[in-house]
C-alpha positions in Angstrom: 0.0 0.0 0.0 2.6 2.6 1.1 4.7 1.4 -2.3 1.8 2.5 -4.6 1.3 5.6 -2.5 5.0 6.6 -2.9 4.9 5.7 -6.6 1.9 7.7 -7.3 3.8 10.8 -5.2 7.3 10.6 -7.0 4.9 10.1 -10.6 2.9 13.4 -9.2 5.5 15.2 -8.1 7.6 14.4 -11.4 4.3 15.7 -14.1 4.4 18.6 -11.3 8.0 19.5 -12.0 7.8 19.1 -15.7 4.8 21.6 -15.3 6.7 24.1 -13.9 9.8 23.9 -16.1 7.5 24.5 -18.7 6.4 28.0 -17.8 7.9 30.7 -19.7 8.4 34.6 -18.0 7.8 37.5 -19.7 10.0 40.5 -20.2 9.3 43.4 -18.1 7.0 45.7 -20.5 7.5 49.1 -18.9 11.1 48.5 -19.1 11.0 48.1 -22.3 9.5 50.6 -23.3 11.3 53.4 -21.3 14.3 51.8 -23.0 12.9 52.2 -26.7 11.9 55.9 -26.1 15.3 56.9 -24.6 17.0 55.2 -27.6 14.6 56.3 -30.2 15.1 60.2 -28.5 18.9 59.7 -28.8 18.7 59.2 -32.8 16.9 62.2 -33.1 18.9 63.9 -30.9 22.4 62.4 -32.5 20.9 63.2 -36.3 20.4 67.1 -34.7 23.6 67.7 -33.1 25.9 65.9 -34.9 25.4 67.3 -38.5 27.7 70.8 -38.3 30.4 68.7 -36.3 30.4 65.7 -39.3 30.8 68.6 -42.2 33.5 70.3 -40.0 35.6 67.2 -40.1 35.1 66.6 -43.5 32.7 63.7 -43.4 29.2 63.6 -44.6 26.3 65.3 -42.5 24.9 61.8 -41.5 28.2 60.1 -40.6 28.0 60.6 -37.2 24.3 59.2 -37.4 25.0 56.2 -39.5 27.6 55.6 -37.4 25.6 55.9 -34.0 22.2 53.7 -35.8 25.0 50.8 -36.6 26.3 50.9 -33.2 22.9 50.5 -31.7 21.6 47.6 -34.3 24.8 45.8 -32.8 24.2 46.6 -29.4 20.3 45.6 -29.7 21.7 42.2 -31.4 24.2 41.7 -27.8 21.1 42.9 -25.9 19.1 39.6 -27.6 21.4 37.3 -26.5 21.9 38.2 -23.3 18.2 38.4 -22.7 18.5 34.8 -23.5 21.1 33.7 -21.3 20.3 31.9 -18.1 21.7 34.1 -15.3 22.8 30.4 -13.5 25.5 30.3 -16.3 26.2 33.7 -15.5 27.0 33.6 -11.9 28.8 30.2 -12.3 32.6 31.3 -13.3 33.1 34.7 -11.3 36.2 34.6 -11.2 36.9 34.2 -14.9 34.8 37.7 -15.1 37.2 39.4 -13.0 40.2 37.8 -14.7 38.9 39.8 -17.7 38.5 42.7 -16.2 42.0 43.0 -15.7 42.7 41.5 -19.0 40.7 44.2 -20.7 42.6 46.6 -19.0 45.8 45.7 -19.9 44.8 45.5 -23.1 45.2 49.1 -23.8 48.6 49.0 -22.7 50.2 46.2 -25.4 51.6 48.2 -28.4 49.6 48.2 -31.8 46.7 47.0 -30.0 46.1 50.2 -27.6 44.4 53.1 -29.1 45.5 56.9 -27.8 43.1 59.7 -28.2 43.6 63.6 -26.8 46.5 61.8 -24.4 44.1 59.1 -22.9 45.1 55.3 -23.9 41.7 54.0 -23.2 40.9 52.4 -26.6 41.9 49.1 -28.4 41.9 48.7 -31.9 39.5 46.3 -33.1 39.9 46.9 -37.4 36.9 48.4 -37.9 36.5 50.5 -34.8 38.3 51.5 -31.9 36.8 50.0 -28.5 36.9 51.6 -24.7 37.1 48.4 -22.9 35.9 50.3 -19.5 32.4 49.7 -21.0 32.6 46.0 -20.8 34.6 46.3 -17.5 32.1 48.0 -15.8 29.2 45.6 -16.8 31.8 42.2 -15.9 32.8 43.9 -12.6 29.2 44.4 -11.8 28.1 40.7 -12.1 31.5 39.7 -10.2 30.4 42.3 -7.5 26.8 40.6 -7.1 28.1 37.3 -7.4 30.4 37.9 -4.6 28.0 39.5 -2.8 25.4 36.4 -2.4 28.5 33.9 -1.9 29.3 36.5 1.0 26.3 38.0 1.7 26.3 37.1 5.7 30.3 37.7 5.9 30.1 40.9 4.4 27.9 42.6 7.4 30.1 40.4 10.2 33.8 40.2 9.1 36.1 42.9 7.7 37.9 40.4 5.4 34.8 40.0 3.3 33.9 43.9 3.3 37.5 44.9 2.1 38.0 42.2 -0.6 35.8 43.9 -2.9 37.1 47.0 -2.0 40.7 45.8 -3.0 39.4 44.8 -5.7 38.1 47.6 -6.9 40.9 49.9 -6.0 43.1 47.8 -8.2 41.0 48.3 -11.3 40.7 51.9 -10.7 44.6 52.2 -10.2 44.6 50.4 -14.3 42.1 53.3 -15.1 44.4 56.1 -13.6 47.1 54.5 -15.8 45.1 55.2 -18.8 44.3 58.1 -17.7 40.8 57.5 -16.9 39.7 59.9 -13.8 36.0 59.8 -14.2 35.2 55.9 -15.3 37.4 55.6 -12.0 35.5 57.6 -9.4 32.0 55.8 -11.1 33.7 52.1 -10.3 34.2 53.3 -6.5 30.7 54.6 -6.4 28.9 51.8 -7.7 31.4 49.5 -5.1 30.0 51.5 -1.9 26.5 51.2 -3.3 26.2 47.8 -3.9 28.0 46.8 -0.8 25.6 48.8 1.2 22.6 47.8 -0.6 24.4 43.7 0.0 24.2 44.4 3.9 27.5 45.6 4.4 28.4 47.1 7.9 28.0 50.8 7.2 30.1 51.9 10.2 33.0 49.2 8.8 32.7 51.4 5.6 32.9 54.6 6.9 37.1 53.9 7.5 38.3 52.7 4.0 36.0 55.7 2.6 37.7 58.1 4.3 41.1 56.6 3.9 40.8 56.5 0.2 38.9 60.3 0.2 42.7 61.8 0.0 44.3 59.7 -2.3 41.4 61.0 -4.7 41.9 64.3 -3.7 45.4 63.9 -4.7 44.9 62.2 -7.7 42.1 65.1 -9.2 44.8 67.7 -7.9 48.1 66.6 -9.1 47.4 66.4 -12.8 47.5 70.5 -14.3 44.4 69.8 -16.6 42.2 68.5 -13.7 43.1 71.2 -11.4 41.9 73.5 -14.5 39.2 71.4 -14.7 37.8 72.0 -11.2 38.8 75.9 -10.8 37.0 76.3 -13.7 33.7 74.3 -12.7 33.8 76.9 -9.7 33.8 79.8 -12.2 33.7 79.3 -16.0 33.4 82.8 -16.8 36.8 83.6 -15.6 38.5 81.9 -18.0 35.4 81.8 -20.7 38.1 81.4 -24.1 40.8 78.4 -22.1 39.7 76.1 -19.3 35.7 77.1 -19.0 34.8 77.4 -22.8 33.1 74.1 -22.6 30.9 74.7 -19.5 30.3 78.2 -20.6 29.1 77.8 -24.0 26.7 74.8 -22.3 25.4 76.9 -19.9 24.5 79.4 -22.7 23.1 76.4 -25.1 20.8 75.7 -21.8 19.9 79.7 -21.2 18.9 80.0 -24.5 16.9 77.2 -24.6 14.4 78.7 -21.6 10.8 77.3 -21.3 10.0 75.4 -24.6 13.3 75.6 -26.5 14.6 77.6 -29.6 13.3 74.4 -32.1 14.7 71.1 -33.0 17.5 71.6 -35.1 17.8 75.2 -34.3 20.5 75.2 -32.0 23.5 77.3 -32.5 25.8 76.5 -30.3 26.3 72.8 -32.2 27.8 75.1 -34.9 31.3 74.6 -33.8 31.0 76.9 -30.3 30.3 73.7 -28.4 32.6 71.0 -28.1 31.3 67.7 -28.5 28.2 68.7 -29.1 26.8 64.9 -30.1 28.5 63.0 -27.1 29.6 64.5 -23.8 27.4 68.4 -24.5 24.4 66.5 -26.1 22.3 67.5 -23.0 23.2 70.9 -23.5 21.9 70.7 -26.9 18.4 69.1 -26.0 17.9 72.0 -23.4 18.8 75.0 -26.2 16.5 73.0 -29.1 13.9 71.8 -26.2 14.0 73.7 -23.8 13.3 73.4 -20.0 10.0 70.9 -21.5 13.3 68.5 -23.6 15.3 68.7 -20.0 12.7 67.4 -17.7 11.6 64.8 -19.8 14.8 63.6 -20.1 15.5 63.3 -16.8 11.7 61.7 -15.8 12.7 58.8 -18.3 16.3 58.3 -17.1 14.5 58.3 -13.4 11.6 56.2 -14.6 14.5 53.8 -15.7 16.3 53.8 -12.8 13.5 53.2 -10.6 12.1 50.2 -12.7 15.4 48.5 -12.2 15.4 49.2 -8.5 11.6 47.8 -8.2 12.7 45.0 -10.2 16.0 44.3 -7.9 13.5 44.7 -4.8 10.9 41.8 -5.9 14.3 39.7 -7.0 15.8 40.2 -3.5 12.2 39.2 -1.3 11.7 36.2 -3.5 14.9 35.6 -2.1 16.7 35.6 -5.7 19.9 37.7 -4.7 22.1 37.3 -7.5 19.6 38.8 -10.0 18.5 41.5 -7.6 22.0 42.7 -6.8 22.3 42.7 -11.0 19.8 44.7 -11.5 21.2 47.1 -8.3 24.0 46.9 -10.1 22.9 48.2 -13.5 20.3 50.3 -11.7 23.9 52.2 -10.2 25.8 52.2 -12.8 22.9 53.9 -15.5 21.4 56.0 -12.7 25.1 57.4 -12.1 26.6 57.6 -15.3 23.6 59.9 -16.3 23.4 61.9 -12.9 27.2 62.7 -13.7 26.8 63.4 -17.6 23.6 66.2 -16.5 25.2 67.3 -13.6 28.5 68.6 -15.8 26.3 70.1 -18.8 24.6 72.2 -15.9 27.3 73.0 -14.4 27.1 71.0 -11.2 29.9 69.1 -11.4 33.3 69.3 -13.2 33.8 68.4 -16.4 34.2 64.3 -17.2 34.3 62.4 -19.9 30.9 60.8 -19.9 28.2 60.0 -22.0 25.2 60.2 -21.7 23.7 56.5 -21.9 22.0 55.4 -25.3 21.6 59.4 -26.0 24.7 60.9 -26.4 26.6 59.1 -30.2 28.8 56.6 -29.4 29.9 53.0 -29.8 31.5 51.0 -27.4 28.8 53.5 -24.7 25.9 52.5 -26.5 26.9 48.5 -27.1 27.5 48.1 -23.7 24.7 49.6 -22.4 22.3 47.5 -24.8 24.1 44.7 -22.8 23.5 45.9 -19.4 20.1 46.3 -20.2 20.0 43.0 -21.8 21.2 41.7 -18.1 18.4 43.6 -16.6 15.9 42.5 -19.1 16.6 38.8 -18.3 16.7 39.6 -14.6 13.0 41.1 -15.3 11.9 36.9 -17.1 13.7 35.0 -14.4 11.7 36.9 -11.7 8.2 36.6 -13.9 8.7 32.9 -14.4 9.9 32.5 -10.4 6.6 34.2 -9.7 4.6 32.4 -12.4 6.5 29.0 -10.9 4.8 30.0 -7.4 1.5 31.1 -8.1 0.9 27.8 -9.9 2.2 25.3 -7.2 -0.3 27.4 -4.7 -3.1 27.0 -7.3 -2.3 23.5 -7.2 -1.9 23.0 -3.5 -5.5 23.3 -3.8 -6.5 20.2 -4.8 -4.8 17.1 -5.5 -3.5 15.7 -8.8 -7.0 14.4 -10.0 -9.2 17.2 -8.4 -10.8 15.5 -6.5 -9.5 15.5 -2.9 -7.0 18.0 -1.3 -3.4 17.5 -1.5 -1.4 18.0 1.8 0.0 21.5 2.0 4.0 21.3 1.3 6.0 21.1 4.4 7.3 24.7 5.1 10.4 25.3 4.7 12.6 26.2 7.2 16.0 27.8 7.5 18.7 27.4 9.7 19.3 29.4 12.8 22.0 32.1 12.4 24.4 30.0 14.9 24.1 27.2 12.4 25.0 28.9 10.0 28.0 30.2 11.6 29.1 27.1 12.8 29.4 26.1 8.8 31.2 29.1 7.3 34.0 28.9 10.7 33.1 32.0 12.7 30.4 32.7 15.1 30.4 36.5 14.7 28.0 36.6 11.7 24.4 38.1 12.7 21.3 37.7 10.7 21.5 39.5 7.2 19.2 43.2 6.8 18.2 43.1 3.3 18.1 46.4 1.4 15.1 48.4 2.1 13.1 50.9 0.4 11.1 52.8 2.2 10.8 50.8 5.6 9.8 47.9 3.3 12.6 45.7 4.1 12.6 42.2 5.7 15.0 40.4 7.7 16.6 37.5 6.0 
């Protein structure tokens, strides 16, 4: 009798599992769309701006745009497949991610395959275009970060060996990006490091010491090199020096006065006519508020804050269904976009000093714009995995209704149950690790 039960059990519980391997998850829609309108804003944008700097270098007026539309048809095709890979093959060779981090980064260094532009030897040569490997870096780094993060997740908060081994980490990539020189992508990496370390449950007063330790150093490094010393005297005061070190920010502050309310007109600007230096990459926001106006500014912004808070929601709902490496992935990209354009507006309003970043599938590019395709690929796929998990679960409670025929109810599944913290402890070697704070938004958290 109990033979036939268990026979009928394992046979249910097999048709059960084959059930739920079956269920496909859906890409998140209102991601998807923010993502096509800020992409679709940036051709227009790129076709506007760009046209006066492409005759001025001798090229056609649309080179800049043809160049920027085939960029993003590749980046759209990396963006596919990533949506498509399983994030379990993802997270299972970390440390081969961060072995090419470095790789990449040394890349720029071997002669004939590193690329120099105004001084900075950021680029490889790839044939058919040059490549800024930080762009991939920062996307690898990332997934190491959040892969670390949920093999370490209870150390992090408990130990100070697991808190400063990402933090070494980091500082070692950003000392291969001062090399290059590469001041700005440098200062992002640390940022998105704290961030992602404090949203993984790291010890905030642990923190505090290695920030301020490393708080000098930076100062150092923006101070010791003449052109970033010009850089930020002239931040505090571009009229000073409006024809040498604040021409940029002061002919983007008047793109962004003229522009007022509603704009001068697409198309319209004049500053893009050779008074504003890269006009259709690192200035492009100055352009949008001169042809748009105040109206072109904001919206900009609500769509880059709309797509930063989708990735945080999405992170969120990872993290409570107790997914951690795709919810630290989608912190991660959340960071790293929500940053990159933070910076970018900031220096075109002149908030911050000048850096050399783009601003994310807007400003013409193509190692910017292929890589970003790819980290929203990544968050994309984060966005299925977490539909399917919660597909997965509201199907095994619509079937814990009844049993596998319908016709009597099957026994609720035994809950399950997780160790006690001292456990725990006893099998990771230390008995100083405390029950894990996962992030919270908004006094929504849980304790894990």
């Amino acid at each position: 009798m109990s033979t036939t039960f268990d026979s009928r059990a394992f046979e249910s519980g097999a048709r059960q599992a084959t059930r739920l391997d079956a269920i496909e998850g859906r890409y998140d829609g209102w991601l998807l769309a923010i993502v096509a309108t800020i992409a679709a804003f940036g051709v227009v944008m790129v076709a506007s701006s760009s046209i006066a700097v492409a005759v001025n270098h001798g090229e056609g007026p649309f080179y800049y745009l043809v160049r920027h539309v085939v960029f993003l048809a590749v980046g759209i095709v990396l963006c596919a497949v990533v949506m498509r890979t399983d994030l379990k093959l993802v997270e299972k060779y970390p440390q081969a991610l961060l072995a090419l981090c470095v790789l990449l980064l040394l890349l720029v260094f071997v002669p004939g395959l590193g690329h120099t532009v105004n001084g900075a030897r950021r680029w490889i040569n790839l044939g058919v275009s040059n490549f800024q490997v930080v762009e991939a870096v920062k996307i690898l780094y990332l997934v190491w970060l959040a892969s670390y993060l949920v093999r370490f997740r209870d150390e992090v908060n408990a130990t100070w060996a697991a808190m400063l081994k990402p933090i070494g980490v980091a500082v070692v990539l950003v000392g291969l990006l001062l090399m290059q020189p590469d001041f700005g992508s440098a200062t992002m990496l640390l940022a998105v490091t704290a961030c992602m370390l404090v949203l993984g449950g790291g010890h905030l007063k642990r923190m505090m010491l290695p920030v301020l330790g490393l708080l000098p150093a930076l100062v150092a490094v923006a101070v010791i090199e003449p052109y970033r010393l010009r850089r930020i005297t002239s931040f505090w005061n571009p009229w000073d020096d409006q024809l040498g070190a604040g021409y940029q920010l002061s002919n983007a502050l008047m793109a962004i006065g003229r522009g007022e309310l509603a704009g001068v007109g697409l198309g319209a600007s004049i500053q893009k006519l050779s008074y504003l230096p890269e006009a259709h990459t690192d200035f492009i926001f100055s352009v949008i508020g001169e042809e748009l106006g105040f109206v072109g500014v904001f919206f900009v912004i609500a769509l880059f804050a709309a797509l930063v808070g989708r990735a945080l929601w999405i992170g969120y709902r990872c993290v409570e269904m107790r997914r951690h490496f795709a919810g630290y992935c989608a912190f991660g990209v959340a960071l790293m976009i929500g940053l990159q354009s933070l910076v970018s507006m900031g220096v075109n309003l002149g908030l911050l000093p000048t850096k050399g970043l783009t601003l994310p599938l807007i400003s013409s590019g193509g190692s910017s714009v292929m890589m970003t395709c790819v980290a929203i690929g990544l968050l994309l796929r984060v966005s299925y995995e977490l539909d399917r998990a919660q597909r997965q679960v509201a199907r095994l409670r619509g079937e814990g209704a009844k049993g596998p025929g319908g016709d009597a109810p099957a026994p609720a599944p035994p809950p399950t149950t997780q160790p006690p913290p001292s456990a725990v402890a006893g099998a990771r070697g230390t008995s100083r690790l405390r029950p894990r704070i996962e992030p919270t938004f908004g006094g929504l958290g849980r304790n894990a």
